[in-house]
C-alpha positions in Angstrom: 157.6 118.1 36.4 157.9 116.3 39.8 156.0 117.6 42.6 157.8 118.6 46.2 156.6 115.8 47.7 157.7 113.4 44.7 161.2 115.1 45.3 160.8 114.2 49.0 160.6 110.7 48.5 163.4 110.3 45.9 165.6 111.9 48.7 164.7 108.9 51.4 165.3 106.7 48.2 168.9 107.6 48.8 169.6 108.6 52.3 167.5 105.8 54.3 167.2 102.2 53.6 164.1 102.1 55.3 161.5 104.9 54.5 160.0 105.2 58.0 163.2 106.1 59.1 163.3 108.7 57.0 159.9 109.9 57.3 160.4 109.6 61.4 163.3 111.7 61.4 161.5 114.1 59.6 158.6 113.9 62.0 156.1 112.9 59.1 154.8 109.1 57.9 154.9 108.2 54.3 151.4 107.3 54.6 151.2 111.3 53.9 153.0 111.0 50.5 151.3 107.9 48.8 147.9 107.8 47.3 145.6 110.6 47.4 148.0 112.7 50.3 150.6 112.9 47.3 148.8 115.4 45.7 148.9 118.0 48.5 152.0 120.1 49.5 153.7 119.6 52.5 154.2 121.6 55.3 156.9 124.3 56.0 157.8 122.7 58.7 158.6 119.2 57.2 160.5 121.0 54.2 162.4 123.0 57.5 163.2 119.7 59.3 164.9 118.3 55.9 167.1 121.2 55.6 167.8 120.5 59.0 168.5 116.9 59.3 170.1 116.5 55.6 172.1 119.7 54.7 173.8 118.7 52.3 169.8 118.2 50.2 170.0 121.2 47.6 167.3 123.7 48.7 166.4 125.2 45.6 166.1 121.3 44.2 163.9 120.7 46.6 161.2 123.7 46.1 161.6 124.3 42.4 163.0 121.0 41.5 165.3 123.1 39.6 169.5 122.2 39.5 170.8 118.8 41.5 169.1 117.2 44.0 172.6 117.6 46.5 175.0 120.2 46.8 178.4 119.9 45.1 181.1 118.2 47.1 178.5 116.3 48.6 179.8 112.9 50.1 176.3 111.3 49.0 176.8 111.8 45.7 178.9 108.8 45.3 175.8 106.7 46.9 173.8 108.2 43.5 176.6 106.6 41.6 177.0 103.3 43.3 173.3 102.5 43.8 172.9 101.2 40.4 175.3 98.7 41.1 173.9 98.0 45.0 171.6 95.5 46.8 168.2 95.7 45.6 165.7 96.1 48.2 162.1 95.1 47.3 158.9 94.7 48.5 157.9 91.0 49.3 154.6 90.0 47.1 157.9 91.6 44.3 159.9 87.9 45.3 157.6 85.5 42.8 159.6 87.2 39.8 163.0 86.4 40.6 164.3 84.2 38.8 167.8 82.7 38.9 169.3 85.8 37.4 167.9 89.0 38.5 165.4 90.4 40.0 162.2 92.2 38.7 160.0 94.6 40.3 158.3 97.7 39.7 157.2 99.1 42.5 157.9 103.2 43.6 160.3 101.7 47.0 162.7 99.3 45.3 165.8 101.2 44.8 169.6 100.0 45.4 172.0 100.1 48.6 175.8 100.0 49.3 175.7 98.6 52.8 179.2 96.6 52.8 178.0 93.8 55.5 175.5 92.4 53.2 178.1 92.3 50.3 180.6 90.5 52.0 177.7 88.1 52.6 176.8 87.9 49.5 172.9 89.0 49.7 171.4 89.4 46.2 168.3 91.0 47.7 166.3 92.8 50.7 163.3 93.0 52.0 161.3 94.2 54.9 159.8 92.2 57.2 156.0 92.4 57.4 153.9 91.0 60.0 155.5 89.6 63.6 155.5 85.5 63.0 159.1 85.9 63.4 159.2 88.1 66.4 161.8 88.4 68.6 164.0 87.6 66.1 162.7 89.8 63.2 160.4 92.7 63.7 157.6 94.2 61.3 160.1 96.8 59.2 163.1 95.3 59.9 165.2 94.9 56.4 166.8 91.4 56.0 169.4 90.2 53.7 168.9 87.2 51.7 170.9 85.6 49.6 169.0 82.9 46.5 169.5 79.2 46.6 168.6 76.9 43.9 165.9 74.8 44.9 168.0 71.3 44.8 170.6 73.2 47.8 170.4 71.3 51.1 169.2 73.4 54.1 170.5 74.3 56.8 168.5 73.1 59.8 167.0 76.3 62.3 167.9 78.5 59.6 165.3 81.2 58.4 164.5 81.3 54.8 162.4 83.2 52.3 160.1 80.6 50.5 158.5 81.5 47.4 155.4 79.1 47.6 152.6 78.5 46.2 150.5 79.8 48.9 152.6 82.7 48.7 155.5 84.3 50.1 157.1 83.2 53.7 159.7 83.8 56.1 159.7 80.7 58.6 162.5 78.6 60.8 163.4 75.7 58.5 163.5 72.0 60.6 163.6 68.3 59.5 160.0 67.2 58.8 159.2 63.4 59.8 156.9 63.5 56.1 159.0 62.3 53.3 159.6 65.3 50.8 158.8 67.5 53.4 159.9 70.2 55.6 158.6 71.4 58.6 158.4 75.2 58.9 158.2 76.8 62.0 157.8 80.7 63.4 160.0 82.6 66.4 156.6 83.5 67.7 155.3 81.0 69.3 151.5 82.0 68.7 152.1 80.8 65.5 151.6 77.2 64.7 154.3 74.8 63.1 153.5 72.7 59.6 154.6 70.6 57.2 155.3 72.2 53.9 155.8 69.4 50.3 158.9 70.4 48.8 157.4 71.0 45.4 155.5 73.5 46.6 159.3 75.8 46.8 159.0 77.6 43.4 161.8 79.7 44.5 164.0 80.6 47.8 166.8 82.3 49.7 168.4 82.2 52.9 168.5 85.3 55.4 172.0 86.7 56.3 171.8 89.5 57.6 169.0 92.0 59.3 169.1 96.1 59.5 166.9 96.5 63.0 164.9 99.5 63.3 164.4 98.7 67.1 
């Protein structure tokens, strides 16, 4: 048997591509529904501002956890339907396991989203940004669309790119490097300091082609 706030969080699974946007608009952080806080029950007044933001959310679903999560005739209930077939967005230490096929991740925030854009573009994954080394062109929670490369591709010079290394996980500016078998790597923000990365340190990467800004 879920719990109300378990049933809280599968509704911004489906209504919010980002969870602080959902969480913000129902003047609450998820901070208060992981861990330890998940355990507790949450206010009146959050319950109140869901009914009041999302009517179409099945009250009696969302106290008792009894009957559908949204009322009949509601227009999000082909976005239940289509999500299995959607844009994965995951969280980024989740981009080592991709492989050139899918992508595999078990973490409670990767779920799937019709957002037509990113189709058109072709983006076989999200994520959210983390951090501000690309800042002003990418903000910390900003979702970006990325769309896998196979690691012989060319790139594209003062493109960004996701780079699945093995010093972990990046998102940096991609430029000629004057190293042979290198590339040099550089961040929007300039507090952050260029360098030259080997090529066969890429295990894996994608190129970004679209953003969802929360600014």
């Amino acid at each position: 048997m879920t719990s109300i706030k378990d049933r809280i969080i599968q509704i911004a699974d489906i209504k919010e591509v980002n969870k602080r946007i959902f969480f913000k608009k129902i003047n609450s952080s998820y901070s208060n529904f992981r861990g330890k806080s998940r355990n507790s029950s949450p206010s009146a007044t959050i319950v109140a501002e869901i009914s009041s933001k999302y009517p179409d959310v099945n009250s009696e679903w969302l106290l008792t956890g009894k009957g559908e999560m949204l009322k009949q005739n509601s227009s999000q209930t082909t976005v239940l339907q289509e999500r299995e077939v959607g844009i994965p967005l995951i969280p980024m230490e989740a981009i080592p396991m991709f492989d050139t096929k899918h992508i595999q991740a078990t973490n409670d925030e990767v779920g799937k989203y019709k957002i037509p854009e990113f189709e058109e573009l072709k983006a076989d994954f999200m994520i959210r940004i983390k951090g501000n080394s690309m800042y002003p062109k990418y903000s910390s929670g900003d979702v970006i669309a990325c769309k896998k490369l196979p690691l012989d591709t060319f790139f594209q010079w003062n493109k960004v790119y996701v780079l699945n290394t093995s010093q972990g996980v990046m998102i940096k500016r991609i430029h000629p490097s004057l190293k042979e078998n290198h590339i040099l790597c550089k961040s929007d923000n300039e507090k952050y300091m260029s360098f030259n990365l080997p090529l066969k340190e890429i295990y894996s990467l994608a190129i970004v082609v679209g953003v969802i800004s929360l600014e």
